[in-house]
C-alpha positions as CSV (number, residue, x, y, z in Angstrom):
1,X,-6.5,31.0,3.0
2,X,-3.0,33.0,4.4
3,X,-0.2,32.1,1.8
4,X,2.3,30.1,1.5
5,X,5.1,30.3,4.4
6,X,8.1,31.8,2.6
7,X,10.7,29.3,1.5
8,X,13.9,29.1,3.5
9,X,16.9,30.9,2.6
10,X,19.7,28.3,0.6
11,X,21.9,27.6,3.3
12,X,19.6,27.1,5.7
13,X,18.0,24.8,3.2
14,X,20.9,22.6,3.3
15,X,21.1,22.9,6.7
16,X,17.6,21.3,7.2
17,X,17.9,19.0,4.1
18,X,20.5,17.4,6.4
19,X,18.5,16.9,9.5
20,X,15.9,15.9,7.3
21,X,17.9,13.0,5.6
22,X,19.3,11.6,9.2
23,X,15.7,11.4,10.0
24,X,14.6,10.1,6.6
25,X,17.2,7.1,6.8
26,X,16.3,6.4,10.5
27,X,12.4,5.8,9.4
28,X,14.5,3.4,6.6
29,X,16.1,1.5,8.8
30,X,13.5,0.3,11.0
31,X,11.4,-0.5,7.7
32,X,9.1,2.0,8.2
33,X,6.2,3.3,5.7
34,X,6.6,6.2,4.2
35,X,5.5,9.3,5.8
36,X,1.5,9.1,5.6
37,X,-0.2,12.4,7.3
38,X,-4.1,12.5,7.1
39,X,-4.7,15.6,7.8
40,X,-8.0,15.3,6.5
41,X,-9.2,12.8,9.2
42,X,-7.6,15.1,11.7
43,X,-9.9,18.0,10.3
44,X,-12.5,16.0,10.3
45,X,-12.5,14.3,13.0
46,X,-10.5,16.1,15.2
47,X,-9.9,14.0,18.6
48,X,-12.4,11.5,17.0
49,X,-9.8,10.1,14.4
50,X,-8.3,6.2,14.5
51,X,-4.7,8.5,14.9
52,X,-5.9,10.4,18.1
53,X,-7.8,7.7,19.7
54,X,-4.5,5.3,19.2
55,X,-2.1,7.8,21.3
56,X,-4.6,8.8,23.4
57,X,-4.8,4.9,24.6
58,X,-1.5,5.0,25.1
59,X,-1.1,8.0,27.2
60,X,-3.8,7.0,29.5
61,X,-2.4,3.6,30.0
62,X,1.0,5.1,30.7
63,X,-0.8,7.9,33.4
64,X,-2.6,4.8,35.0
65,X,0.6,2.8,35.4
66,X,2.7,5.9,37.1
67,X,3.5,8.1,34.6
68,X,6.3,10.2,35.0
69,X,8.5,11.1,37.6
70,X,11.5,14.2,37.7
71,X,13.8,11.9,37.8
72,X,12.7,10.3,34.7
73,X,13.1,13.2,32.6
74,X,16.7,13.4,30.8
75,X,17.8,16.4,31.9
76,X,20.3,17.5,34.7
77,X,19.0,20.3,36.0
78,X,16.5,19.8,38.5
79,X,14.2,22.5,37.8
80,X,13.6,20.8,34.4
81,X,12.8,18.2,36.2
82,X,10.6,19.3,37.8
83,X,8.7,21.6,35.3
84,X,8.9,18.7,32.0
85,X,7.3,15.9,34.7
86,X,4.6,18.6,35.6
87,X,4.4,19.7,31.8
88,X,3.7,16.0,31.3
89,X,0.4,15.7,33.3
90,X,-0.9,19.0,32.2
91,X,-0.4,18.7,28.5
92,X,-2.2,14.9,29.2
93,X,-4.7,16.4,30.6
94,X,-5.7,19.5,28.0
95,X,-5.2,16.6,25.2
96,X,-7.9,14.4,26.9
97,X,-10.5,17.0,27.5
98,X,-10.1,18.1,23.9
99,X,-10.7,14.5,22.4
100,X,-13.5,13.8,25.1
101,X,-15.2,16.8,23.3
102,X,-14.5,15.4,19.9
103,X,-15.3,11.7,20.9
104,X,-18.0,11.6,24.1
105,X,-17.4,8.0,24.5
106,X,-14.3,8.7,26.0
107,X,-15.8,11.2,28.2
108,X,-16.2,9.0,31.6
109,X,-12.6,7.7,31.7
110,X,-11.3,11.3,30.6
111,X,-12.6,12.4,33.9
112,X,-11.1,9.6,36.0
113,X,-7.9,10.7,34.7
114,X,-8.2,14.2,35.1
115,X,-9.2,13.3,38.3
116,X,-5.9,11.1,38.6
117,X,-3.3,14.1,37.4
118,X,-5.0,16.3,39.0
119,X,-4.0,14.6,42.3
120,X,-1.0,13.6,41.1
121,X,0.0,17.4,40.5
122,X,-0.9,18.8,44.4
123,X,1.5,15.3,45.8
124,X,5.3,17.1,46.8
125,X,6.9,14.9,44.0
126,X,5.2,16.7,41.3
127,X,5.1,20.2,43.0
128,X,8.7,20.4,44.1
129,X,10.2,22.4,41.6
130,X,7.6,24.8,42.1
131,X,7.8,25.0,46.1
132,X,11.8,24.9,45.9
133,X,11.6,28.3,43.5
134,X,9.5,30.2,46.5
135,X,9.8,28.3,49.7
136,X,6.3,26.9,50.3
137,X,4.4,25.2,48.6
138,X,2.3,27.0,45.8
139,X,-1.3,25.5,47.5
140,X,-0.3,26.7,50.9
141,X,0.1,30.7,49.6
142,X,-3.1,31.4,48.4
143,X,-4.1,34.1,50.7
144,X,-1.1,35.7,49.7
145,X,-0.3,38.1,46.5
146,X,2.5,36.9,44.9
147,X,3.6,34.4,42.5
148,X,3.3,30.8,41.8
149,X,1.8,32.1,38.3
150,X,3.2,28.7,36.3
151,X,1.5,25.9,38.8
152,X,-1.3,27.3,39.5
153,X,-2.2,28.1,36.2
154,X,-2.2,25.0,34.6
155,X,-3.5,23.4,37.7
156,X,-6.7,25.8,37.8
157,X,-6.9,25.1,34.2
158,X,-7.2,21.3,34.5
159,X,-10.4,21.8,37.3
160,X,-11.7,24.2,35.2
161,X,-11.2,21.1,32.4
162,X,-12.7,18.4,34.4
163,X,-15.8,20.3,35.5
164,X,-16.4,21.8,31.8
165,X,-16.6,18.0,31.0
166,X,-19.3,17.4,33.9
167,X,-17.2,16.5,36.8
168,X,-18.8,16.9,40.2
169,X,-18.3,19.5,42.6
170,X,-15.6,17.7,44.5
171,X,-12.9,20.2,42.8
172,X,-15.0,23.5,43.3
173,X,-13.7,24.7,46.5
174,X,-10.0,24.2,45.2
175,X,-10.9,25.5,41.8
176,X,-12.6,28.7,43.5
177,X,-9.9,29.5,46.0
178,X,-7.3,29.3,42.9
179,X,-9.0,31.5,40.6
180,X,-9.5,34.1,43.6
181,X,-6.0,33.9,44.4
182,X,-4.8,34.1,40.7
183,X,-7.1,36.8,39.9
184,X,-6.0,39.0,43.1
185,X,-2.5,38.4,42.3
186,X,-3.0,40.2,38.6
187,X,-4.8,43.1,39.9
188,X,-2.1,43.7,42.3
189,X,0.1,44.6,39.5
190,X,-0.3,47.8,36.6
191,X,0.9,45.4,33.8
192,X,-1.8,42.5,35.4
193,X,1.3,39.9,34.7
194,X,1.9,37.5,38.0
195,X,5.6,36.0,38.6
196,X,6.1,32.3,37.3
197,X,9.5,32.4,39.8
198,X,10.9,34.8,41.9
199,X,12.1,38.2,40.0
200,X,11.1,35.8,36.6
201,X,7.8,36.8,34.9
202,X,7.1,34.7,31.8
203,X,4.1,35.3,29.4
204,X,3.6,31.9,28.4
205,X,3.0,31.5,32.0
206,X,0.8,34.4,31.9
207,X,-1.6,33.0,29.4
208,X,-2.3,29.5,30.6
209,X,-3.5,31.6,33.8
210,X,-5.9,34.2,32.4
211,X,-7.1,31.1,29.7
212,X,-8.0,29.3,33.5
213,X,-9.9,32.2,34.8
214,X,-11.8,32.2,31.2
215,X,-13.1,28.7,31.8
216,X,-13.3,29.2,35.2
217,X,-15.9,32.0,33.9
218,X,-17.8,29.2,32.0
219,X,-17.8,26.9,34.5
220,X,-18.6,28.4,37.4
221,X,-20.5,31.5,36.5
222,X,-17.4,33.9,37.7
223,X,-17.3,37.1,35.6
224,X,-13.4,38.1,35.1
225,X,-14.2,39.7,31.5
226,X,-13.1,43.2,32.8
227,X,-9.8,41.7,34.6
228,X,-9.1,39.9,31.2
229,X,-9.2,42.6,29.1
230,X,-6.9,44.7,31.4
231,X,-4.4,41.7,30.7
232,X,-5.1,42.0,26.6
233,X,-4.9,45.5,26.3
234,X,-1.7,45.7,28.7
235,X,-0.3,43.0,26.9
236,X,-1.7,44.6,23.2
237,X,0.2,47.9,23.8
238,X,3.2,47.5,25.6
239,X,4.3,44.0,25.4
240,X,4.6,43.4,21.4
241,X,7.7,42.5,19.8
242,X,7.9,45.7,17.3
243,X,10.2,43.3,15.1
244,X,7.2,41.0,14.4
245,X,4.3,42.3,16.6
246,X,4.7,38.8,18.3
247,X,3.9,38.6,22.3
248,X,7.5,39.1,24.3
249,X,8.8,35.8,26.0
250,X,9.6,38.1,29.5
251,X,8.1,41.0,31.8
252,X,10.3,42.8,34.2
253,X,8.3,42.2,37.5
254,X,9.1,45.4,38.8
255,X,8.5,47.6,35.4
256,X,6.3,46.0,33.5
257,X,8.6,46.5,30.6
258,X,9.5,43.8,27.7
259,X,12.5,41.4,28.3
260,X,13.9,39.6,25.5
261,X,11.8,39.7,22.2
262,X,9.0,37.5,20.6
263,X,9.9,33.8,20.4
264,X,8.7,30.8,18.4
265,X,7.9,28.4,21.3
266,X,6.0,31.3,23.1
267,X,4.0,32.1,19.5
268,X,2.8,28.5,19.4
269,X,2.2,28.3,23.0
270,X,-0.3,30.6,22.9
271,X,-1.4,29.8,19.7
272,X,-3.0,27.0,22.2
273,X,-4.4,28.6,25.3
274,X,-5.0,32.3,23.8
275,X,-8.0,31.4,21.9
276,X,-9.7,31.0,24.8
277,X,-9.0,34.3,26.6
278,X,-9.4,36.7,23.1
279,X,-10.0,35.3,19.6
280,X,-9.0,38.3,17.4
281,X,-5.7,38.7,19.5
282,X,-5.2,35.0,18.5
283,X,-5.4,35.4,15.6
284,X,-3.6,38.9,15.6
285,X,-1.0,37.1,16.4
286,X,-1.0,33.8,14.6
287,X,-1.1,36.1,11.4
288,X,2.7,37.8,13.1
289,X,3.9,34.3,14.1
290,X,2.9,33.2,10.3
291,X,4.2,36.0,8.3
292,X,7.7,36.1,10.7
293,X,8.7,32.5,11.8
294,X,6.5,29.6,9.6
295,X,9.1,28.7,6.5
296,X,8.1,25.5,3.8
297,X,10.9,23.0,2.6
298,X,9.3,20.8,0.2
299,X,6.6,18.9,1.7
300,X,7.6,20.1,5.4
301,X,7.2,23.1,7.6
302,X,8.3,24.7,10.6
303,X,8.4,27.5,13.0
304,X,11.7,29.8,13.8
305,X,12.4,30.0,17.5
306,X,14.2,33.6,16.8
307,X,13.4,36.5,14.2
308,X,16.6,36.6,11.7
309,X,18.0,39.9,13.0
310,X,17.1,38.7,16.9
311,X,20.7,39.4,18.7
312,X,19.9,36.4,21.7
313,X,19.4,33.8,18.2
314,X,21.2,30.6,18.9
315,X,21.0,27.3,19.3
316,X,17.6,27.3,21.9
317,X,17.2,26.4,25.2
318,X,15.4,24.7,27.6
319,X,12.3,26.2,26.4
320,X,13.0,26.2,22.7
321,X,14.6,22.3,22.3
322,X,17.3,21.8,19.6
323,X,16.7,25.1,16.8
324,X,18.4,24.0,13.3
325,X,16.6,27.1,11.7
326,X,13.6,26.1,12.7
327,X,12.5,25.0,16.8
328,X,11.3,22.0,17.9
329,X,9.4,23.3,20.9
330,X,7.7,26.3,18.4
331,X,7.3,23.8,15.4
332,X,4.9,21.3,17.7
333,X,3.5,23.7,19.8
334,X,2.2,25.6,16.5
335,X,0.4,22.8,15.5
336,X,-2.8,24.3,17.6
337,X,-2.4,27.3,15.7
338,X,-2.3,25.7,12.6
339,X,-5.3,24.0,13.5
340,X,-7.5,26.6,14.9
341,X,-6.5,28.9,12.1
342,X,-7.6,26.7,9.4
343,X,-4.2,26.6,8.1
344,X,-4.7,23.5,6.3
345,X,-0.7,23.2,4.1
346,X,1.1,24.8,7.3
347,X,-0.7,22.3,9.2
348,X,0.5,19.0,6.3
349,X,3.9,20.4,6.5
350,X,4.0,20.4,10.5
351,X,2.6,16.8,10.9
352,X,5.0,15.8,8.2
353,X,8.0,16.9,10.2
354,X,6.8,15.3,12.9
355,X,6.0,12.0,11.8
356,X,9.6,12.5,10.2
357,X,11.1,12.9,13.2
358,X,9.7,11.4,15.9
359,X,8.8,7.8,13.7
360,X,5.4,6.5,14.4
361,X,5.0,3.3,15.4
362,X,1.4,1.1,16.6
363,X,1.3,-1.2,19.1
364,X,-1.6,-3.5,19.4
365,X,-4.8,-0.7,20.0
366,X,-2.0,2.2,20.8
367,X,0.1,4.7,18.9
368,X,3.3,6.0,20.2
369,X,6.0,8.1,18.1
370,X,9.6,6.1,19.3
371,X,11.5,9.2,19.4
372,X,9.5,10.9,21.5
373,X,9.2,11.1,25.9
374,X,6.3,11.2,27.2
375,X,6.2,14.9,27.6
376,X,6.2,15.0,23.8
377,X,3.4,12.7,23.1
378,X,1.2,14.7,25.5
379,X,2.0,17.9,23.8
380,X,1.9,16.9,20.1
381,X,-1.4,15.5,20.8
382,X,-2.8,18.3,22.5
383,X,-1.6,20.5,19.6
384,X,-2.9,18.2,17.2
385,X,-6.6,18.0,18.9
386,X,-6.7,21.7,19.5
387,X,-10.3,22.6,19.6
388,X,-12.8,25.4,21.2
389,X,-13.6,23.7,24.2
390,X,-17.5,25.5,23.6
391,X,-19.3,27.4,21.3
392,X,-18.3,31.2,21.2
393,X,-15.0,30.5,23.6
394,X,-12.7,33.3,23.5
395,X,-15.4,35.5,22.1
396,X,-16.1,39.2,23.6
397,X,-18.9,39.8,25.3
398,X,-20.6,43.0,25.6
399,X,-19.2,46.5,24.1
């Protein structure tokens, strides 16, 4: 077992002892229990516990009755729009494939959803902030070699998901002319990283894509291995924060060098979707995002969005959420991590902060957290059912 994450420094302490109090008194107020986190159920169970099940209900009920739209999200930019409604179905979708896995019962109605987003996600609506980046839309470029890295991704991953759970071969032509695309679009470049935007190349973008082409590999009987591990060891030796050996959050496009350091929200990301592309580099860099960003107040625990001595630190972002010390987005993201690593008092401490904070409340068969969107549910549930989605996955094969 890793140790202890350090405790915070004093004023930050009281910085967090604050938040935590405003959240403490708002679970008073609505007469609340206090905060009750099995996390042995969750270890044990997994996407099979009463906790799971409950917000899975409630997600798929939600999805079934029109989920949600851009203009639902509170935001007022309409790329964010855009990318938190998409972020929506996606995260739904990797949470319901994991549980299916843990819980086969729910296996049948997991696939008419999938089937559902997946739709959903290829309708303009849902695509828009993706087409309005590059002009066209990201379906209607794949004989090309650019771009389109963040869409595609996920939606590759999600076939890959519904045919991993015994889906027919309805999705296989799209799912094959995807993967060819998004593999041809990393070999055209040295550092094997493919734009999410025009001139902007992300790596949490990165990831989700290469984890697709992994389970495309499983699915399908594709062999990207070699592909992959150009992306690992490009990404191993020149694209490691040397401040915390963390994955950076940028690539220049035309480079291939580093832009802007590692980040708490793109640790916990991947602390999701790189297990299933190389399990020593996940945990390689779970151990960094541990030892650099995971801090302990009392019975809670978080993850820092920025290293101490980071010079862009602030406040966060779009892709950070509110950062008092530590992030939101790289606190509930990091939940997988915890998870997958076996990091049983990191994992207490993260599900305590989020029961604080987002207050849990049931509702007939369902379970919803009230001060959460949508977009949060799905995500804390995907990161709280992170699973190997088969024996061995992530695993190197061969020499």
């Amino acid at each position: 077992m890793d140790p202890d994450p350090p405790a915070l420094p004093r004023r930050q302490r009281l910085l967090v002892r604050a938040a935590f109090l405003a959240g403490g008194l708002l679970a008073f107020g609505l007469g609340l229990p206090a905060l009750n986190v099995d996390v042995a159920d969750l270890e044990a169970r997994g996407g099979a516990s009463d906790d799971a099940l409950r917000r899975r209900r409630h997600l798929v009920r939600r999805m079934r009755e029109g989920g949600v739209r851009p203009q639902d999200i509170g935001t007022t930019h309409d790329l964010f729009k855009g990318e938190y409604a998409f972020g929506t179905y996606a995260m739904t979708g990797y949470a319901l494939t994991n549980i299916a896995l843990d819980a086969p019962e729910t296996r049948a109605e997991a696939l008419e959803v999938l089937d559902l987003l997946i739709d959903e996600l290829q309708a303009p609506a849902l695509s828009a902030f993706d087409t309005g980046q590059w002009g066209a839309p990201a379906l209607a470029t794949l004989e090309r070699d650019r771009g389109h890295v963040a869409y595609l991704g996920h939606v590759n991953l999600l076939l890959g998901a519904r045919r991993l759970l015994g889906g027919d071969a309805s999705g296989d032509d799209l799912h094959a002319r995807i993967t060819d695309a998004l593999a041809r679009r990393m070999r055209a470049r040295p550092h094997r990283h493919v734009e999410t935007y025009p001139g902007e190349t992300y790596t949490m973008d990165n990831v989700v894509a290469v984890a697709s082409l992994a389970v495309a590999d499983r699915v399908r009987g594709t062999d990207h291995r070699a592909l992959i591990d150009e992306w690992v060891a490009y990404t191993r030796a020149r694209l490691l924060d040397p401040a915390t050996g963390l994955i950076v959050f940028a690539v220049d496009e035309e480079t291939g060098a580093p832009r802007q350091r590692g980040r708490g929200s793109a640790a916990g990301w991947a602390s999701y979707f790189l297990p299933m592309i190389d399990l020593a580099f996940a945990r390689e860099q779970w151990a960094a995002a541990r030892a650099h960003l995971a801090g302990r107040l009392g019975p809670f625990a978080g993850l820092r969005e920025y290293h101490p001595d980071d010079p862009h630190a602030g406040w966060g972002d779009i892709d950070s959420g509110p950062v008092l010390v530590w992030g939101v987005s790289a606190t509930g993201f990091a939940i997988a991590g915890a998870r997958r690593h076996g990091d049983r008092d990191l994992l207490a401490g993260q599900l305590a902060l989020a029961e604080l904070f987002g207050v849990s409340v049931d509702e007939g068969d369902e379970r919803r957290y009230v001060a959460a969107p949508l977009l949060g549910e799905a995500i804390l549930l995907c990161m709280k059912t992170a699973r190997p989605w088969w024996d061995g996955m992530g695993e190197r094969r061969g020499p």
